[in-house]
N, C-alpha and C positions, 0 to 999 in steps of 0.2 A: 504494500500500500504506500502510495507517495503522501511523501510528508508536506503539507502545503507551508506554503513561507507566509507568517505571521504578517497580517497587514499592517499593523505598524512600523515593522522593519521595512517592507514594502514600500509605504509611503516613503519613509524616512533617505532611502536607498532614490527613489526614483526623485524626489528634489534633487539630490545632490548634483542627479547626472541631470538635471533640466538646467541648474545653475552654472555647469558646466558648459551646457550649449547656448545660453542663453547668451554668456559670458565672450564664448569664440564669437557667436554671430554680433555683437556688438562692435567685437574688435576689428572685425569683417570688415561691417557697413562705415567704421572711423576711417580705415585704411584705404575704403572705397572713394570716400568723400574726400577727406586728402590730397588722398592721387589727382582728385579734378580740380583740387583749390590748387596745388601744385602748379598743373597743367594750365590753369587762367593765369596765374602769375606767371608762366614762363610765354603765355600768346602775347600779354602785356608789355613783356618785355620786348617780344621781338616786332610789336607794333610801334613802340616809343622807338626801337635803334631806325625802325626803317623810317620814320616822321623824318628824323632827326639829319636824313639826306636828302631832303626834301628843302627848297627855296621859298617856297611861299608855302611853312609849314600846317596853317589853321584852313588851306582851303583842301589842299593835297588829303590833311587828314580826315577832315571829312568826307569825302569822294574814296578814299581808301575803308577806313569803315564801312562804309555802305557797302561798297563792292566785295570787302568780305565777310560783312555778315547774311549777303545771297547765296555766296558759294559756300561759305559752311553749314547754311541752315538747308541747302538742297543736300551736301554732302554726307550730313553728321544730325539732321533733324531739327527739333523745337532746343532751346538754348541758347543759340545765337542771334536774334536779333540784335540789332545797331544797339540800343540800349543797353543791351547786356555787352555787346563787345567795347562799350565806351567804359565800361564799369572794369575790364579787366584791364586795358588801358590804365583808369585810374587804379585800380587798384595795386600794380606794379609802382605807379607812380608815391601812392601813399605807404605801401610797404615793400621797402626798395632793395631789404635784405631775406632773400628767399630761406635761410636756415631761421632767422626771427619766426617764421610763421606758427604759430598755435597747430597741433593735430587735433585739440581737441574742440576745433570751432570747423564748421561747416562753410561752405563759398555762401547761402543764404548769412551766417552770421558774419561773416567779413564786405556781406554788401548795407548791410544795417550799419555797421562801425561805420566805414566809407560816409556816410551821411555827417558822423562826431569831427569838426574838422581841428580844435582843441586836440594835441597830441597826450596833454593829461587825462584829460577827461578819455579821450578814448583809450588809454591804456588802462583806467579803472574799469573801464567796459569789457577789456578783454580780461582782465583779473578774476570780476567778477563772475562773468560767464560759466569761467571755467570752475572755478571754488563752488559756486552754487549752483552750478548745473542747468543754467538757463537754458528754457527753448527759444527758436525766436524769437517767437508771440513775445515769450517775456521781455529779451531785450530791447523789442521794439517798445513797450510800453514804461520800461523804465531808461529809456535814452528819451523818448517823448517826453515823460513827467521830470526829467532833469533832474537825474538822480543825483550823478553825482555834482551837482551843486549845491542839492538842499543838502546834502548832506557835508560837504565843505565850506559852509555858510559859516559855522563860529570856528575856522579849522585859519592857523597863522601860514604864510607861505611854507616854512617845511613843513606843515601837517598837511597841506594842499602836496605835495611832492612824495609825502609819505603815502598818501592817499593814494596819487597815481601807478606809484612803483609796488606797494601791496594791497590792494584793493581794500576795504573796508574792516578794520581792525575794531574789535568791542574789546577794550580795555575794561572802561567806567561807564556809570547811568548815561552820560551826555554823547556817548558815544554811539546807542542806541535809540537816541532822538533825533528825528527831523522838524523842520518846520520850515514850511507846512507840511502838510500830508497830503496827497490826491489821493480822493477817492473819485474817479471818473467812471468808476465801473459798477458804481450802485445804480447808473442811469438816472437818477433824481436832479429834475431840470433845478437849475442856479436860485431861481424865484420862486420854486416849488415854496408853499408853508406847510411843513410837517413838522412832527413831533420826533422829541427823542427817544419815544421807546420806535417808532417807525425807523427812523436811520439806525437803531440796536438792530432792529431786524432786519434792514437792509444789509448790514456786513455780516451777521450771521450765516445770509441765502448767500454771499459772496464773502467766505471766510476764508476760502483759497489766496482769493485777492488781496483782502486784507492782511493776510498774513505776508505775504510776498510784500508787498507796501509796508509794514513793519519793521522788515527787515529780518536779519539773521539771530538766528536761536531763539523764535518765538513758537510756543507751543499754547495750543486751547486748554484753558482749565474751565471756567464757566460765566456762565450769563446770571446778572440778575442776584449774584452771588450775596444769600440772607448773610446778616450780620445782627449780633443782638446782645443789648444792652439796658441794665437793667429793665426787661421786659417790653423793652422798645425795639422796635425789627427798622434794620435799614438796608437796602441794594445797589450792591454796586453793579455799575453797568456792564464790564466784562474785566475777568479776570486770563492772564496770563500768565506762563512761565517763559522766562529765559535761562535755558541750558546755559549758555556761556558765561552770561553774570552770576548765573546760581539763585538767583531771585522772581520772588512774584514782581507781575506787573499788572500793576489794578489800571483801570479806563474809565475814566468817566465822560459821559459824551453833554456837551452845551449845546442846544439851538440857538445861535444872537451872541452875544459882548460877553466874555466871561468876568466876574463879577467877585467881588474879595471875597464872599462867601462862598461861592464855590473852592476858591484855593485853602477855609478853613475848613470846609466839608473834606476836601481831599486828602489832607490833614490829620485831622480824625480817623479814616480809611487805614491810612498809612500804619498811625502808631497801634488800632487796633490792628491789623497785620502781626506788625511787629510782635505783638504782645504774646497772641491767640494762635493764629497760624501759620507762622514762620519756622522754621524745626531748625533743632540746630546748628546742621551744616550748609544754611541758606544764607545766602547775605540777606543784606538791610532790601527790603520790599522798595520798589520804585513807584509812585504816583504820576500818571499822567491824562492832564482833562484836555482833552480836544474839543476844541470849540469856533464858532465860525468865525470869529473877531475876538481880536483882546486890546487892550489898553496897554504899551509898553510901560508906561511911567507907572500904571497902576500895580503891574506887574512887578517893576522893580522896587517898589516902596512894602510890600509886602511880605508874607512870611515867601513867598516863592523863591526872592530875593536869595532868603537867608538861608532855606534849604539847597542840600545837593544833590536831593530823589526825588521831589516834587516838579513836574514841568508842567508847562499851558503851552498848546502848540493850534495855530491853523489847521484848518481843515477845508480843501475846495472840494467842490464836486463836480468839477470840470477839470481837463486839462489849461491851462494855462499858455497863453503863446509864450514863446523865447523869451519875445520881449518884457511881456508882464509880471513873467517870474524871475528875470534878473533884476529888473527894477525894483522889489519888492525884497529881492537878495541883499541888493544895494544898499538898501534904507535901513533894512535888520543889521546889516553887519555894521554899518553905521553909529549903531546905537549901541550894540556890542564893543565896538572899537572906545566908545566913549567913556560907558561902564568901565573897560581896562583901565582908563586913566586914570579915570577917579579914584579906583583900588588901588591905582598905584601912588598915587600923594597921600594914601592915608597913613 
């Protein structure tokens, strides 16, 4: 009589060998995709040598494009349109050292970068890429919402350089704050009037989102999260962890101007954290209320001021053009710059 093989060994056996193929085909499809990022950077190059013998270079090059994005696109298929062969052009142009090149970005995420034309900013994009595993989608929507500037907004020129050369470091609380935050992808028009348990619920349906907008080592703990004192019941709007800090991170969400009271309500949050649910190999608990306007001076006259893990940050719910969120960078960092001063004549 055959002895049948225990299904748990079974299972256990037949992961291993799926994680094994899963693994090869991965490395497959990287070394696939590669070879053709390769391959564009070297048509790039031999389109910039042959320009480059050319007398009247900007009309020659165009007339040259066209004519071979016909003959490759009859020879070799969909791919080559003039669009795309102007892109590997540029892109030889933009990364001019073929051993530089990333294996682990695709020619889709090298024609997203191409758009970054900041050589900082777009080496945080390829940092990041790779450390978190973006898909395009994603780097397309966090080169759109200008990441890395909100997030180099209170950062001095070497922390702007540190920035670029190792993409985004969580040391401390402030390192895992932006401001603002886009949230674009709850869909809720600019002038919408809703409520804040309605935007709780909008980033809950879009928790993915949020969390990627968060940033790194943010994990779901809960919504709405009871708290209770002497037989008084209070909720916070969502609670978080961060892996990397080792700390909770509570949220409180404002509709309008955030207000001294809400920075004492957050306050409160924090030290009962502290107190009640913190264990203890956690750090100090983080506060943060996102709100759709704040008062800078009100801000700084306050406990927020004088706290290191309480933040009040923007919140859009739109993306912002170029121009709007550097100007708005401008004026923050501004007031940041000034703040330093003053700390420093004290």
């Amino acid at each position: 009589m055959k002895k049948l093989v225990p299904l748990e060994s079974f299972s256990t056996l037949y992961k291993k060998i799926k994680t094994v193929l899963d693994e090869a085909r991965n490395k497959v499809y990287r070394a696939v995709n590669f070879t053709m990022v390769e391959a564009y950077w070297n048509i790039g190059h031999l389109i910039v040598e042959e320009e480059q013998k050319g007398k009247h270079r900007a009309v020659y090059g165009k007339e040259l494009i066209e004519k071979l994005s016909q003959k490759l696109t009859n020879d070799f298929g969909k791919g080559f349109d003039a669009t795309n062969v102007w892109n590997m052009r540029k892109f030889y142009m933009m990364f001019p050292i073929l051993d530089a090149l990333r294996q682990e970005l695709t020619w889709t995420h090298y024609r997203l970068l191409m758009r970054v034309d900041d050589k900082h900013s777009r080496a945080f994009y390829i940092e990041e890429t790779i450390s978190e595993n973006w898909s395009t989608r994603q780097l397309d929507r966090q080169i759109d919402s200008l990441l890395f500037e909100r997030i180099s907004l209170s950062k001095d020129k070497k922390g702007v350089l540190k920035l670029a050369q190792k993409g985004q470091i969580i040391e401390k609380p402030e390192d895992a704050v932006k401001d603002p935050y886009v949230l674009e992808f709850l869909g809720i028009p600019e002038k919408h009037q809703f409520k804040e348990t309605q935007l709780e619920q909008a980033l809950i349906n879009h928790l993915q989102e949020f969390i990627l907008e968060l940033g790194k080592g943010f994990t779901f703990v809960a919504r709405q999260k009871r708290i209770t004192v002497e037989n008084e019941h209070f909720y916070i709007d969502l609670v978080f962890y961060n892996y990397i800090l080792k700390c909770f991170v509570i949220i409180d969400l404002k509709v309008g101007k955030l207000k001294h009271q809400d920075i004492g309500q957050m306050d409160f949050y924090v030290r009962y954290f502290e107190k009640e649910v913190k264990q203890q190999d956690d750090n100090p608990t983080i506060g943060l209320i996102l709100c759709s306007d704040k008062n800078q001076t009100m801000v700084k006259y306050t406990l927020l001021n004088e706290s290191k893990r309480i933040f009040a940050s923007k919140y859009k719910l739109y993306l912002p053009t170029e121009k709007e969120l550097q100007q708005e960078i401008k004026k923050d960092r501004e007031i940041i710059e000034t703040q330093r001063k003053l700390e420093g004549k004290k």
